[in-house]
VODRENZA-810319 format. One record per atom (N, C-alpha, C): residue number from 1; chain; atom name; z, x, y. Coordinates in nm, 2 decimals. Layout:
<zagus>
seq:NUM | mol:A | atom:CA | Z:Z | X:X | Y:Y;
...
</zagus>
This chain:
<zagus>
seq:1 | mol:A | atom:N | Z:0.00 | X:0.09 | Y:-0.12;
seq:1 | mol:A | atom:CA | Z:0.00 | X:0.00 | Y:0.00;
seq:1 | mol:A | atom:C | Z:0.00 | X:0.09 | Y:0.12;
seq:2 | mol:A | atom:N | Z:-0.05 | X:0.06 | Y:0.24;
seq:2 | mol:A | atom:CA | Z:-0.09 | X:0.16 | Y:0.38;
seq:2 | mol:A | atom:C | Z:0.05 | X:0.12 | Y:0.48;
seq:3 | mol:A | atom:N | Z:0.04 | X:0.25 | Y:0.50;
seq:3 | mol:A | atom:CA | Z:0.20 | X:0.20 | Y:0.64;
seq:3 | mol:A | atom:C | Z:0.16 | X:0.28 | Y:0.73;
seq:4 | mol:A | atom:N | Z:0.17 | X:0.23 | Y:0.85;
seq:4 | mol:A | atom:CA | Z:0.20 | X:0.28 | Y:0.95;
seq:4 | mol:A | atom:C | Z:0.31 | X:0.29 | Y:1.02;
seq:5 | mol:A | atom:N | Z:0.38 | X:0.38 | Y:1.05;
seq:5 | mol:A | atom:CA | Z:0.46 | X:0.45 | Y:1.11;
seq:5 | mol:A | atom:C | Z:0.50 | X:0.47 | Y:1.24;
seq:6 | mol:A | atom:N | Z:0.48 | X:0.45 | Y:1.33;
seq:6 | mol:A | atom:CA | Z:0.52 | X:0.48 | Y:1.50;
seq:6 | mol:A | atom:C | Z:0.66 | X:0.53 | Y:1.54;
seq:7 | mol:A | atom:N | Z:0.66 | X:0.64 | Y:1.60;
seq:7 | mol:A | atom:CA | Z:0.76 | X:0.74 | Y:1.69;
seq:7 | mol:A | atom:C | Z:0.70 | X:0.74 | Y:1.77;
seq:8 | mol:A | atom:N | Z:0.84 | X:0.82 | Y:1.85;
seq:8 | mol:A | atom:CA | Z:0.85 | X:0.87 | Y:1.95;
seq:8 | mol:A | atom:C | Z:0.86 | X:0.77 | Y:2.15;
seq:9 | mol:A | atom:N | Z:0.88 | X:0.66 | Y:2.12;
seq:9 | mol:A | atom:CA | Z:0.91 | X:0.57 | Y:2.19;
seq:9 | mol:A | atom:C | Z:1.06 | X:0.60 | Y:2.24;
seq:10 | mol:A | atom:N | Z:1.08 | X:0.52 | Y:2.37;
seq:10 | mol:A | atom:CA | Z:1.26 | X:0.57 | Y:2.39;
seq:10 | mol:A | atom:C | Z:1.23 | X:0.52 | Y:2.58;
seq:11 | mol:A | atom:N | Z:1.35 | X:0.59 | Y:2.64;
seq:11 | mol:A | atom:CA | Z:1.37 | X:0.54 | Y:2.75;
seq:11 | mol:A | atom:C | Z:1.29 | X:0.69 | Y:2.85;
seq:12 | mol:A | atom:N | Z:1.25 | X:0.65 | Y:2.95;
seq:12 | mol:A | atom:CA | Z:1.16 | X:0.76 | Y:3.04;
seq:12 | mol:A | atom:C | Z:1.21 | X:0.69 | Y:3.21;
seq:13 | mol:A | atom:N | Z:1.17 | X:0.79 | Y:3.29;
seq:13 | mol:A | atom:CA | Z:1.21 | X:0.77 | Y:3.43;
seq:13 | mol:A | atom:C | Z:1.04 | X:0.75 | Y:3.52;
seq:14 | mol:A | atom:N | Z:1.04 | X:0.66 | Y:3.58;
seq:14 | mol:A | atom:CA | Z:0.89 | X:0.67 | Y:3.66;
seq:14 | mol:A | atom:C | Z:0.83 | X:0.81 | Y:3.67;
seq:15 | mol:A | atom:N | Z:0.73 | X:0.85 | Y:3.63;
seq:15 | mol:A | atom:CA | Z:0.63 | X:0.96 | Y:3.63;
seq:15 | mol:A | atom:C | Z:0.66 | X:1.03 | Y:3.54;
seq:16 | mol:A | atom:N | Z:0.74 | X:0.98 | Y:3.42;
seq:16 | mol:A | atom:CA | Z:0.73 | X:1.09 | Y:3.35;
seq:16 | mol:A | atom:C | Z:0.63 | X:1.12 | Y:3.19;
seq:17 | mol:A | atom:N | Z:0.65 | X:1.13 | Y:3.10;
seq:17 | mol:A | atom:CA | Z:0.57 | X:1.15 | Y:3.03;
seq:17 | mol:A | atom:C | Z:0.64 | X:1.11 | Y:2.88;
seq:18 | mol:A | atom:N | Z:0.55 | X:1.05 | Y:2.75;
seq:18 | mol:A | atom:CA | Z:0.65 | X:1.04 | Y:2.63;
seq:18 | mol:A | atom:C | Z:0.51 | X:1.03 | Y:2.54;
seq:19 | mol:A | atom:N | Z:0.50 | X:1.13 | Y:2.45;
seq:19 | mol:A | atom:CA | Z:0.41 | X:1.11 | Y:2.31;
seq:19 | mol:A | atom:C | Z:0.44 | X:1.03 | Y:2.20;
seq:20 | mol:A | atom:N | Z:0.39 | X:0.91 | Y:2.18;
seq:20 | mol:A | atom:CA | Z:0.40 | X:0.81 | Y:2.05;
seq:20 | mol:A | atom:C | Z:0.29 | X:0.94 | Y:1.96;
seq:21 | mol:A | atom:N | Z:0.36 | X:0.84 | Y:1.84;
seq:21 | mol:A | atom:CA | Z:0.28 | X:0.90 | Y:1.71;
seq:21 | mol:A | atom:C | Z:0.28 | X:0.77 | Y:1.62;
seq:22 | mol:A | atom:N | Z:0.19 | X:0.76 | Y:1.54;
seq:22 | mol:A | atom:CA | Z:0.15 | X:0.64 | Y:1.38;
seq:22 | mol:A | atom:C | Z:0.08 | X:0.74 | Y:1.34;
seq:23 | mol:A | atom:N | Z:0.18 | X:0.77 | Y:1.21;
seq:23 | mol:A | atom:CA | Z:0.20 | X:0.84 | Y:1.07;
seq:23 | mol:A | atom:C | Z:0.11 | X:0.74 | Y:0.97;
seq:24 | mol:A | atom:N | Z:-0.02 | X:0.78 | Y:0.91;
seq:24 | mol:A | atom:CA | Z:-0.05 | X:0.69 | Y:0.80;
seq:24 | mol:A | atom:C | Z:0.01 | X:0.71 | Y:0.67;
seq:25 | mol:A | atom:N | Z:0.01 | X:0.64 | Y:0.56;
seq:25 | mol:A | atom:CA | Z:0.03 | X:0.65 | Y:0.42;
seq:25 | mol:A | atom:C | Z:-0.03 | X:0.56 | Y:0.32;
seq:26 | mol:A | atom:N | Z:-0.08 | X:0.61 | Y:0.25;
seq:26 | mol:A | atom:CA | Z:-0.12 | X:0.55 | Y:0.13;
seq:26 | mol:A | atom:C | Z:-0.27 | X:0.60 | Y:0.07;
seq:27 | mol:A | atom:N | Z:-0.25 | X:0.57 | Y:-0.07;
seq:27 | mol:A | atom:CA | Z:-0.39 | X:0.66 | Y:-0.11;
seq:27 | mol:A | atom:C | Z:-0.54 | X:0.56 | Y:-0.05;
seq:28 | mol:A | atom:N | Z:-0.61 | X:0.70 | Y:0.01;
seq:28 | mol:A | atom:CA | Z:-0.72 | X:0.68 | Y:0.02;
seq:28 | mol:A | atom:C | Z:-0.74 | X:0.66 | Y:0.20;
seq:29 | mol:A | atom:N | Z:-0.65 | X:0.63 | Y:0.30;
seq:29 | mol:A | atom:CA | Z:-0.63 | X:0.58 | Y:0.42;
seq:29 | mol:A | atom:C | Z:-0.65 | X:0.74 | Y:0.50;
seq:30 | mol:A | atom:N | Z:-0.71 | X:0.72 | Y:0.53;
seq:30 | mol:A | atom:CA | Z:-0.69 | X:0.87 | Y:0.62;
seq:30 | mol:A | atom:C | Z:-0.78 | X:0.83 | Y:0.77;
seq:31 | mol:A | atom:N | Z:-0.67 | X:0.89 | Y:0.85;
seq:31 | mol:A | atom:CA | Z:-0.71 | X:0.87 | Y:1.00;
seq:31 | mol:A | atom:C | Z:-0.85 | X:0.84 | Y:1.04;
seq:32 | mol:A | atom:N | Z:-0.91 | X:1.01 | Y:1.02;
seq:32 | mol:A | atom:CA | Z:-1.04 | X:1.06 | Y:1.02;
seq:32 | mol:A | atom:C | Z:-1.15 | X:0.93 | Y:0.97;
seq:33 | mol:A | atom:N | Z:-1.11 | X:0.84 | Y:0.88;
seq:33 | mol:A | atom:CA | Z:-1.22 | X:0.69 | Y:0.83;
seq:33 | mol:A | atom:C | Z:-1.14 | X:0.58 | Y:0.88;
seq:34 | mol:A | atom:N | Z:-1.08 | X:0.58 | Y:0.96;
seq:34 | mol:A | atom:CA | Z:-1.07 | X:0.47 | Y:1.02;
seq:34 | mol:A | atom:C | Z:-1.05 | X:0.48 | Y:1.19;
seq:35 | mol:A | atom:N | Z:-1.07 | X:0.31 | Y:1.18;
seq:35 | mol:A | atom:CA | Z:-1.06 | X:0.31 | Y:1.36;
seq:35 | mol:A | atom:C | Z:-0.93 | X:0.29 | Y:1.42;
seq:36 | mol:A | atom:N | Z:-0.86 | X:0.35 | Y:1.51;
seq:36 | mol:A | atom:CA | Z:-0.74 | X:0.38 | Y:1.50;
seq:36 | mol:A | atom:C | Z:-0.70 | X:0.33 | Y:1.68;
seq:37 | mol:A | atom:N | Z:-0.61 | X:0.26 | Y:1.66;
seq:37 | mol:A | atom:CA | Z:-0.57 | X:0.19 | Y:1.80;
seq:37 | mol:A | atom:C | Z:-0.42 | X:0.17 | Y:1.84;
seq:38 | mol:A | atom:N | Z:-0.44 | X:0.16 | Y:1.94;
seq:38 | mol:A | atom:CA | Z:-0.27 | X:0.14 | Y:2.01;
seq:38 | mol:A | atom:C | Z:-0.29 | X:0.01 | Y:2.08;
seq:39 | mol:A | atom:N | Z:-0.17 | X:-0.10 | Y:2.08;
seq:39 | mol:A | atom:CA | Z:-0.20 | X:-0.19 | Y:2.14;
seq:39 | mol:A | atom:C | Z:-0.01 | X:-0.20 | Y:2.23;
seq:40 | mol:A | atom:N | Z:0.00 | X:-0.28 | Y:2.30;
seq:40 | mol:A | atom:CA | Z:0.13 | X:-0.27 | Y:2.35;
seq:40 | mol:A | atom:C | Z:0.16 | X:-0.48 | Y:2.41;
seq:41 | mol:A | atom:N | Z:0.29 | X:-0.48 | Y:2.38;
seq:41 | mol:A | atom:CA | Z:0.29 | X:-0.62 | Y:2.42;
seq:41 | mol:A | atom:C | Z:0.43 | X:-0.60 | Y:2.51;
seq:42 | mol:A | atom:N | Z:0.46 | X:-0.68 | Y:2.66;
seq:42 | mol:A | atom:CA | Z:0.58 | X:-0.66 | Y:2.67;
seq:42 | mol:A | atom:C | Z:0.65 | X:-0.83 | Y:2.70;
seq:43 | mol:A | atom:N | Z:0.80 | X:-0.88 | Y:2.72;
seq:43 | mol:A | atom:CA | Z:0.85 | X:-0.98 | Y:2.65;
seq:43 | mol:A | atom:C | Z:0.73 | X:-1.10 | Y:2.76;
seq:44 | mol:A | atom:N | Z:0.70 | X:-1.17 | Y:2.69;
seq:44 | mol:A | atom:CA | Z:0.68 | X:-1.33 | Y:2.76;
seq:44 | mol:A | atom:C | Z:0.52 | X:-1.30 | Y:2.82;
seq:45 | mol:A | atom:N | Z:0.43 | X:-1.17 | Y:2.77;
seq:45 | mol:A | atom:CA | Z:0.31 | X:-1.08 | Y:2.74;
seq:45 | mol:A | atom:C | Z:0.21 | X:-1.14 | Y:2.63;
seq:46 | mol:A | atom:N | Z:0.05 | X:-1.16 | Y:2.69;
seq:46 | mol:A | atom:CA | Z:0.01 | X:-1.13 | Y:2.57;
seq:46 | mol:A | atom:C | Z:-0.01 | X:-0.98 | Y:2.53;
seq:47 | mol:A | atom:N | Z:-0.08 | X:-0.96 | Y:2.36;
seq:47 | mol:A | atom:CA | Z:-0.09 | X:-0.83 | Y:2.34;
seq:47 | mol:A | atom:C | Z:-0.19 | X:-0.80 | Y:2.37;
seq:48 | mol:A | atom:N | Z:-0.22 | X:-0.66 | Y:2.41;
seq:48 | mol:A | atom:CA | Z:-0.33 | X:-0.59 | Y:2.46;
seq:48 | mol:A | atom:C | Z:-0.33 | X:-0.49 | Y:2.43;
seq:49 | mol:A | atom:N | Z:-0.48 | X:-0.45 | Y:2.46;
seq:49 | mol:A | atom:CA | Z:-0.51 | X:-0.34 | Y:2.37;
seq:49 | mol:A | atom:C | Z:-0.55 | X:-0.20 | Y:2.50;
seq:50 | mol:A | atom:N | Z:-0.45 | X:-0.07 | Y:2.42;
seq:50 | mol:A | atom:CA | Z:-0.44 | X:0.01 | Y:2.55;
seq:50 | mol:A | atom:C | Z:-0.56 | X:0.10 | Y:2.48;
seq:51 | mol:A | atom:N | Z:-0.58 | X:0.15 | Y:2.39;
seq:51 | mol:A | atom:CA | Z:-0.67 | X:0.31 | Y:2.33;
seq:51 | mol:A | atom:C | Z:-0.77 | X:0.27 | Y:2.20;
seq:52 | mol:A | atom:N | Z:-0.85 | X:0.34 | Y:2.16;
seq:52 | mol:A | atom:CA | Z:-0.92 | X:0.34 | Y:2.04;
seq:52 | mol:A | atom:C | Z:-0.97 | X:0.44 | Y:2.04;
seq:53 | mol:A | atom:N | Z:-0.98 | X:0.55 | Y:1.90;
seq:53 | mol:A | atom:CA | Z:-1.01 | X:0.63 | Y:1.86;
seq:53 | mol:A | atom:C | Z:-1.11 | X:0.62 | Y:1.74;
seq:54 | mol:A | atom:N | Z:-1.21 | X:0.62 | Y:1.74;
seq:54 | mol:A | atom:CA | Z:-1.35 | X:0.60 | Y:1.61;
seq:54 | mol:A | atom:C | Z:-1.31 | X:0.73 | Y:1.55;
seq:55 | mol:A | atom:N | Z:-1.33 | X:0.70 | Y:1.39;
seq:55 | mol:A | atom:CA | Z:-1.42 | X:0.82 | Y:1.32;
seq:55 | mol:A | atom:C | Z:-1.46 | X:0.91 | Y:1.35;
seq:56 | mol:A | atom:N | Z:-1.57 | X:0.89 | Y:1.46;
seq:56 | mol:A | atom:CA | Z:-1.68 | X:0.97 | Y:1.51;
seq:56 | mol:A | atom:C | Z:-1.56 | X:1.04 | Y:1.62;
seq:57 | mol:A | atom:N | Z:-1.51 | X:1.00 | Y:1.65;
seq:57 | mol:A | atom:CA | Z:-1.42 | X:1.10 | Y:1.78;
seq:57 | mol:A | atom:C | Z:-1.40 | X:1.02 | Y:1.89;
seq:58 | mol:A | atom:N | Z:-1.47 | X:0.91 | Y:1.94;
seq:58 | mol:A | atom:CA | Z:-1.49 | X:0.85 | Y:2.06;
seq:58 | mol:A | atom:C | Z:-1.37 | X:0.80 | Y:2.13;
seq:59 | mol:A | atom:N | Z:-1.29 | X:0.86 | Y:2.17;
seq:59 | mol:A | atom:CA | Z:-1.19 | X:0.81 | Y:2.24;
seq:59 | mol:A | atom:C | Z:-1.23 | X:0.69 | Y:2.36;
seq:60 | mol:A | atom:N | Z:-1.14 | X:0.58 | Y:2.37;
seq:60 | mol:A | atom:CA | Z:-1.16 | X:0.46 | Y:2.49;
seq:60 | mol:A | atom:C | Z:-1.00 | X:0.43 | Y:2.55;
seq:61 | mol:A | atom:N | Z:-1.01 | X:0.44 | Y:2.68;
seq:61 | mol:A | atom:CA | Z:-0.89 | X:0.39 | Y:2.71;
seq:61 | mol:A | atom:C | Z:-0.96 | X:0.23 | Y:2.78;
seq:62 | mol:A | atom:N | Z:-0.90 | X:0.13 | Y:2.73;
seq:62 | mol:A | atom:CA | Z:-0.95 | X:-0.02 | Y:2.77;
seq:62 | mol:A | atom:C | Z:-0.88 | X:-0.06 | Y:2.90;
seq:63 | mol:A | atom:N | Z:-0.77 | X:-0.08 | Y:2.91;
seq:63 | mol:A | atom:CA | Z:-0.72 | X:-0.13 | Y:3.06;
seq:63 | mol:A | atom:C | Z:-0.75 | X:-0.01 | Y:3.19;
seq:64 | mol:A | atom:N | Z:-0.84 | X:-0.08 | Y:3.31;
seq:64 | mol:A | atom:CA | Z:-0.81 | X:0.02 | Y:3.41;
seq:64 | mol:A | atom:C | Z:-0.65 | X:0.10 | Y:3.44;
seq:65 | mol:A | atom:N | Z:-0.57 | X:0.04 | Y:3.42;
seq:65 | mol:A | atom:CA | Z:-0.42 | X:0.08 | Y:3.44;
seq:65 | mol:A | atom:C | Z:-0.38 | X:0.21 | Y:3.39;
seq:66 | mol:A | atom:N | Z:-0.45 | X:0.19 | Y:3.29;
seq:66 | mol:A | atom:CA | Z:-0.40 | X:0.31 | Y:3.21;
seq:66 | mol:A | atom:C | Z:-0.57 | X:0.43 | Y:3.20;
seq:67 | mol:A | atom:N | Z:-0.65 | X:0.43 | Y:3.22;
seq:67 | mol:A | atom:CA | Z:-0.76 | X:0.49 | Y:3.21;
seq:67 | mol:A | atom:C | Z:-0.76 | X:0.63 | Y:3.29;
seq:68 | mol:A | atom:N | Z:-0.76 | X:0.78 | Y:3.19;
seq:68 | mol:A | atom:CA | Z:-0.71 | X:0.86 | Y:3.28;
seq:68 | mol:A | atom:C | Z:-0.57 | X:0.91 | Y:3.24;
seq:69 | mol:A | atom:N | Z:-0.44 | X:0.84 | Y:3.23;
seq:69 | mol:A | atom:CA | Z:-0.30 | X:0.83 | Y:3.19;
seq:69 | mol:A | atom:C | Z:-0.28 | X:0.90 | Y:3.05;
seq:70 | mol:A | atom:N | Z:-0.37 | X:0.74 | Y:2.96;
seq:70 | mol:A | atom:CA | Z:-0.38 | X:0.77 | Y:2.84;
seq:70 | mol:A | atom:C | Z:-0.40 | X:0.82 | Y:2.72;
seq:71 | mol:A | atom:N | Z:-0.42 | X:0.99 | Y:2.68;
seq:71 | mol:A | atom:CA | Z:-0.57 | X:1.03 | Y:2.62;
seq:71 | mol:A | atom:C | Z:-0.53 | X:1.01 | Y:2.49;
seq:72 | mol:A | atom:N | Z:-0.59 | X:0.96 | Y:2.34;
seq:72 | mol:A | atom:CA | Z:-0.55 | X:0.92 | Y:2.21;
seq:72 | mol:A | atom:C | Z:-0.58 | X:1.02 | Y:2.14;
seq:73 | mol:A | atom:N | Z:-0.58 | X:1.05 | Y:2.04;
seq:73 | mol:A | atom:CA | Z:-0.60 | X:1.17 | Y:1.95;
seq:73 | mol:A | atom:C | Z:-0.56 | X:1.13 | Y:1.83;
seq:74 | mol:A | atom:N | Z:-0.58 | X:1.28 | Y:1.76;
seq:74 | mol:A | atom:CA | Z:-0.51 | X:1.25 | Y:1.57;
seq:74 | mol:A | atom:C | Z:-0.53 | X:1.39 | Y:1.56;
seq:75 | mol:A | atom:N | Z:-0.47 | X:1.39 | Y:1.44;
seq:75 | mol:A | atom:CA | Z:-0.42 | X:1.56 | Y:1.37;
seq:75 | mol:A | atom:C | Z:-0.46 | X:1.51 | Y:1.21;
seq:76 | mol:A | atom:N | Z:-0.58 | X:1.50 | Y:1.16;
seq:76 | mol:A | atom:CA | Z:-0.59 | X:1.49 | Y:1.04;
seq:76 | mol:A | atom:C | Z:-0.52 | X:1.60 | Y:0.91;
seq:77 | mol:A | atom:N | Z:-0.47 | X:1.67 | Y:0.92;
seq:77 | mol:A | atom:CA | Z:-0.42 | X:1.73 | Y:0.84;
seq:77 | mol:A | atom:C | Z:-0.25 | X:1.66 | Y:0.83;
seq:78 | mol:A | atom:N | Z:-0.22 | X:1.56 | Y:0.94;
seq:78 | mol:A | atom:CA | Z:-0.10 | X:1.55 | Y:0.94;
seq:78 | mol:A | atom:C | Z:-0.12 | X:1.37 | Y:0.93;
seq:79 | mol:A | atom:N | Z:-0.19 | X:1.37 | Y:0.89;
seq:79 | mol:A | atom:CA | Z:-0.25 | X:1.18 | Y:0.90;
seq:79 | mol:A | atom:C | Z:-0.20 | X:1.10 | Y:1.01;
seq:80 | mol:A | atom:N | Z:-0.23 | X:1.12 | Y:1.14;
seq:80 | mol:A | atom:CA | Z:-0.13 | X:1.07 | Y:1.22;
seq:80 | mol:A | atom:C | Z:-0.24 | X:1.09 | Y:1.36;
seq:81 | mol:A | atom:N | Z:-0.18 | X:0.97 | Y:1.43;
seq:81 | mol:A | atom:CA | Z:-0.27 | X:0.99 | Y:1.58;
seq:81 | mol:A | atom:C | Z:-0.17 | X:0.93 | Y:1.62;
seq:82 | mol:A | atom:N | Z:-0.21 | X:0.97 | Y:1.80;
seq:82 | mol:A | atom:CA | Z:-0.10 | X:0.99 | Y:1.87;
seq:82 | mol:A | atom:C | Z:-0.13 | X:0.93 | Y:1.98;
seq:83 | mol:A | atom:N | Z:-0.07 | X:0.88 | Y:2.08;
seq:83 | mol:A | atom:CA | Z:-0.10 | X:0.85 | Y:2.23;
seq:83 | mol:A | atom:C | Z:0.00 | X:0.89 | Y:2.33;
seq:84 | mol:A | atom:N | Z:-0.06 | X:0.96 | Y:2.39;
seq:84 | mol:A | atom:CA | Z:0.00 | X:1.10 | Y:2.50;
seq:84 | mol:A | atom:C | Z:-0.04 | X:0.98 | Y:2.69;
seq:85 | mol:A | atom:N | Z:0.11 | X:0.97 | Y:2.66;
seq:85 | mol:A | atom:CA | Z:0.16 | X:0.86 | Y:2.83;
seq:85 | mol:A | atom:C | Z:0.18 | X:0.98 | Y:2.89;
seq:86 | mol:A | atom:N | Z:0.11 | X:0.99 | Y:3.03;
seq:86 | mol:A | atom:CA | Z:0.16 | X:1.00 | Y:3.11;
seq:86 | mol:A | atom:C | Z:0.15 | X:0.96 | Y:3.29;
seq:87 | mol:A | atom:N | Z:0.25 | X:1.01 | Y:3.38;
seq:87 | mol:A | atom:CA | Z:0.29 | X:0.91 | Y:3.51;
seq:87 | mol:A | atom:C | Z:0.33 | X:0.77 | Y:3.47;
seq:88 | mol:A | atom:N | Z:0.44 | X:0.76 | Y:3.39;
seq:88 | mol:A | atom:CA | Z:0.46 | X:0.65 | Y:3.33;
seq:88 | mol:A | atom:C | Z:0.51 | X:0.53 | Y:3.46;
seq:89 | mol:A | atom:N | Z:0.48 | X:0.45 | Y:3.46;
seq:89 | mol:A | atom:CA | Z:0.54 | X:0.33 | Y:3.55;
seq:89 | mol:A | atom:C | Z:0.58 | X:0.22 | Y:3.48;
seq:90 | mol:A | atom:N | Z:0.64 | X:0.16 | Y:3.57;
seq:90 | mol:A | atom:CA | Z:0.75 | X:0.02 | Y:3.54;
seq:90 | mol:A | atom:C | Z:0.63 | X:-0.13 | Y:3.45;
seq:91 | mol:A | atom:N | Z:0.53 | X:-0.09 | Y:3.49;
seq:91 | mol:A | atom:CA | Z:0.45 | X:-0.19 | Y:3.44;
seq:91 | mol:A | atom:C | Z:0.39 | X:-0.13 | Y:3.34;
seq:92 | mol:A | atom:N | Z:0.43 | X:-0.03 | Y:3.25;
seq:92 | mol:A | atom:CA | Z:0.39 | X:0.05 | Y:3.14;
seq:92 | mol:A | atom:C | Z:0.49 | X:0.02 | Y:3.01;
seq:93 | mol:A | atom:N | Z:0.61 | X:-0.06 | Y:3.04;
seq:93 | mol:A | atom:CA | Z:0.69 | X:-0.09 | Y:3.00;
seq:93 | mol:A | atom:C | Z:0.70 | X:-0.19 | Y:2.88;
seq:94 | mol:A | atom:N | Z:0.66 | X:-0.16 | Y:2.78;
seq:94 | mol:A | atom:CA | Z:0.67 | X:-0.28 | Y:2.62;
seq:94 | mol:A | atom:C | Z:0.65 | X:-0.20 | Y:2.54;
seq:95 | mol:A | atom:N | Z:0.63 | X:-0.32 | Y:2.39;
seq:95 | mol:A | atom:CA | Z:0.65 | X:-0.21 | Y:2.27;
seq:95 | mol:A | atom:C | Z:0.49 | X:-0.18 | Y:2.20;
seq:96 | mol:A | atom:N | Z:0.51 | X:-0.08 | Y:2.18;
seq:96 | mol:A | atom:CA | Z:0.37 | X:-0.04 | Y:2.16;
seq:96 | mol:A | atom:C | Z:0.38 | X:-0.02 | Y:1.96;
seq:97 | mol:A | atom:N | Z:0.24 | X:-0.07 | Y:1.95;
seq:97 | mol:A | atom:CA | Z:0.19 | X:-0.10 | Y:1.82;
seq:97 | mol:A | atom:C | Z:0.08 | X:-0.02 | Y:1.75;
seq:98 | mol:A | atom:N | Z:0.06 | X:0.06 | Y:1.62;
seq:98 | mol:A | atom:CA | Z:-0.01 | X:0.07 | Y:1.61;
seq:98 | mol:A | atom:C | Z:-0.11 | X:0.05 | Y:1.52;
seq:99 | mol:A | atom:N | Z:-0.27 | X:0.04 | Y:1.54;
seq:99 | mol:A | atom:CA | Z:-0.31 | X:-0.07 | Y:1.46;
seq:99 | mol:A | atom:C | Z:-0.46 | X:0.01 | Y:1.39;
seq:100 | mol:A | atom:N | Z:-0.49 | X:0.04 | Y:1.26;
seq:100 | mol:A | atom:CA | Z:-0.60 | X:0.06 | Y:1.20;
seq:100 | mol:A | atom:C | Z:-0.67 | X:-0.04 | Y:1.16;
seq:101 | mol:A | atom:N | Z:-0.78 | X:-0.04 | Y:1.13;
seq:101 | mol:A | atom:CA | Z:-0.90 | X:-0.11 | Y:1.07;
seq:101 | mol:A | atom:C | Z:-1.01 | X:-0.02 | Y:0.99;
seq:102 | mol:A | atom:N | Z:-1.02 | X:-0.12 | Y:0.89;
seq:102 | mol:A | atom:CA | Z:-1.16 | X:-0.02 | Y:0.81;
seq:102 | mol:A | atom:C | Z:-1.24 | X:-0.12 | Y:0.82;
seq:103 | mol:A | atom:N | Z:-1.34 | X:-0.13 | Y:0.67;
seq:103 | mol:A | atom:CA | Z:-1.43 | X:-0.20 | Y:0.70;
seq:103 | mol:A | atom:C | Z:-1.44 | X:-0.39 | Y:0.65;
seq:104 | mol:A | atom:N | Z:-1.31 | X:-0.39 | Y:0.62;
seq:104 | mol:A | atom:CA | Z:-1.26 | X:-0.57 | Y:0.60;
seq:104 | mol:A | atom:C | Z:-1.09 | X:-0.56 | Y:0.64;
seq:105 | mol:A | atom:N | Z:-1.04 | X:-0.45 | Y:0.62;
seq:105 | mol:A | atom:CA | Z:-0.90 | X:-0.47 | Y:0.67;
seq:105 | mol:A | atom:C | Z:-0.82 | X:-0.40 | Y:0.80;
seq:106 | mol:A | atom:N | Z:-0.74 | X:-0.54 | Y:0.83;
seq:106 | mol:A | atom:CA | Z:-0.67 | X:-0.48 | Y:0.96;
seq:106 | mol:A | atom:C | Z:-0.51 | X:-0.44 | Y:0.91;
seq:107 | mol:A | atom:N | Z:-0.44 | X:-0.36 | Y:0.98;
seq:107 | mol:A | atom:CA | Z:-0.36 | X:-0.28 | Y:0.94;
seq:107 | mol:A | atom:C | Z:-0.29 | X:-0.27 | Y:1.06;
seq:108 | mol:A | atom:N | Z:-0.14 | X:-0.29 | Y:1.06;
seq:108 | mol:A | atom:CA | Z:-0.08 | X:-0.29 | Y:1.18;
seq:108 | mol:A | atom:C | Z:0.10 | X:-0.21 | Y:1.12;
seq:109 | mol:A | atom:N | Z:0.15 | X:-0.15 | Y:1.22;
seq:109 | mol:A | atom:CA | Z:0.29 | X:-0.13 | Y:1.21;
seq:109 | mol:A | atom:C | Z:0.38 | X:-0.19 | Y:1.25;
seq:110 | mol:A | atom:N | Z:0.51 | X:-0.10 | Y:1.28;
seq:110 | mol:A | atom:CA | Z:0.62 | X:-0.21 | Y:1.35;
seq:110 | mol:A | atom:C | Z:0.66 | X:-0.21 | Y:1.47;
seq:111 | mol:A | atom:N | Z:0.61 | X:-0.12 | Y:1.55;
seq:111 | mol:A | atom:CA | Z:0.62 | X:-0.12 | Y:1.72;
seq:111 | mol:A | atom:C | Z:0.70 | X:0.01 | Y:1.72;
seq:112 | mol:A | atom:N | Z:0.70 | X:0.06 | Y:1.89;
seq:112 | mol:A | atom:CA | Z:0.79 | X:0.15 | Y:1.89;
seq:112 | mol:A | atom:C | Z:0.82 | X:0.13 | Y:2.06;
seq:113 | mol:A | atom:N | Z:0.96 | X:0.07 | Y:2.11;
seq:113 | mol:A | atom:CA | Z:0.96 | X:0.08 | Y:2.23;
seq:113 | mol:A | atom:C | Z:0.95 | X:0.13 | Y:2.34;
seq:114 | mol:A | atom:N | Z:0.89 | X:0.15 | Y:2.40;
seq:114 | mol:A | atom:CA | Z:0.84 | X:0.23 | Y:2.51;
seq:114 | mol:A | atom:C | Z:0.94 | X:0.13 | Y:2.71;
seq:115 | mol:A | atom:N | Z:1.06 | X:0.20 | Y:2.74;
seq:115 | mol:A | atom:CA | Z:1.09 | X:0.14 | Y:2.85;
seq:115 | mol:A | atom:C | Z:1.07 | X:0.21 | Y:2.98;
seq:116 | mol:A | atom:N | Z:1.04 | X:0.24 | Y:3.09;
seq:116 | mol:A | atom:CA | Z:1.02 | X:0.27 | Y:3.22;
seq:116 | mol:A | atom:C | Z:1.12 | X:0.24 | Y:3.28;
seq:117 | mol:A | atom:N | Z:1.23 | X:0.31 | Y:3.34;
seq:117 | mol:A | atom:CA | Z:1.30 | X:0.24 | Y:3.47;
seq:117 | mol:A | atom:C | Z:1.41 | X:0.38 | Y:3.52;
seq:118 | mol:A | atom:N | Z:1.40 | X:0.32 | Y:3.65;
seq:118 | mol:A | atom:CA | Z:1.47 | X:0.49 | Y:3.72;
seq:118 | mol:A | atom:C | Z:1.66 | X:0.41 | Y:3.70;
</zagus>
């Protein structure tokens, strides 16, 4: 069965900076073949989708807010991609998810909270 994993969430001060990570697991799942995304919801929020990383490499950061801030990656030898915040602000503030797809299945974790406040 596939799991994803998310660290590295926690409390930060305006402008500053915090690296999430989603750890994959399970036979056969590996970063590198799949499409690999971050999405973030915060309370009384719909969810939205902040990054996407293809196979091919193509990084997207989707909300102007974040475009620039954002940049997504992976470390295939460590099955894991990552999303690197930074200039963090108050409206950056929910729990962030992260979410694979192949080519029939969607694949999601359990959040990792991400809070903003001086």
């Amino acid at each position: 069965q596939v799991q994803l994993m998310e660290s590295g969430g926690g409390w930060v001060q305006p402008g500053g900076s915090l690296r999430l990570s989603c750890a994959v697991s399970g036979p056969g799942f590996r970063v590198n073949n799949l499409t690999m995304s971050w999405y973030r919801q915060a309370p009384g929020q719909k969810r939205e989708l902040v990054a996407t990383l293809t196979p091919g490499g193509y990084d997207v950061n989707y909300p102007n807010s974040v475009k620039g801030r954002f940049p997504i990656s992976r470390d295939d030898a460590k099955n894991t991609v990552y999303l690197q915040m930074d200039a963090l602000k108050h409206a950056d503030t929910a729990q962030y998810l992260c979410n694979a797809i192949n080519v029939v299945f969607t694949y999601w974790g359990q959040g990792t909270q991400v809070t903003v406040s001086s």
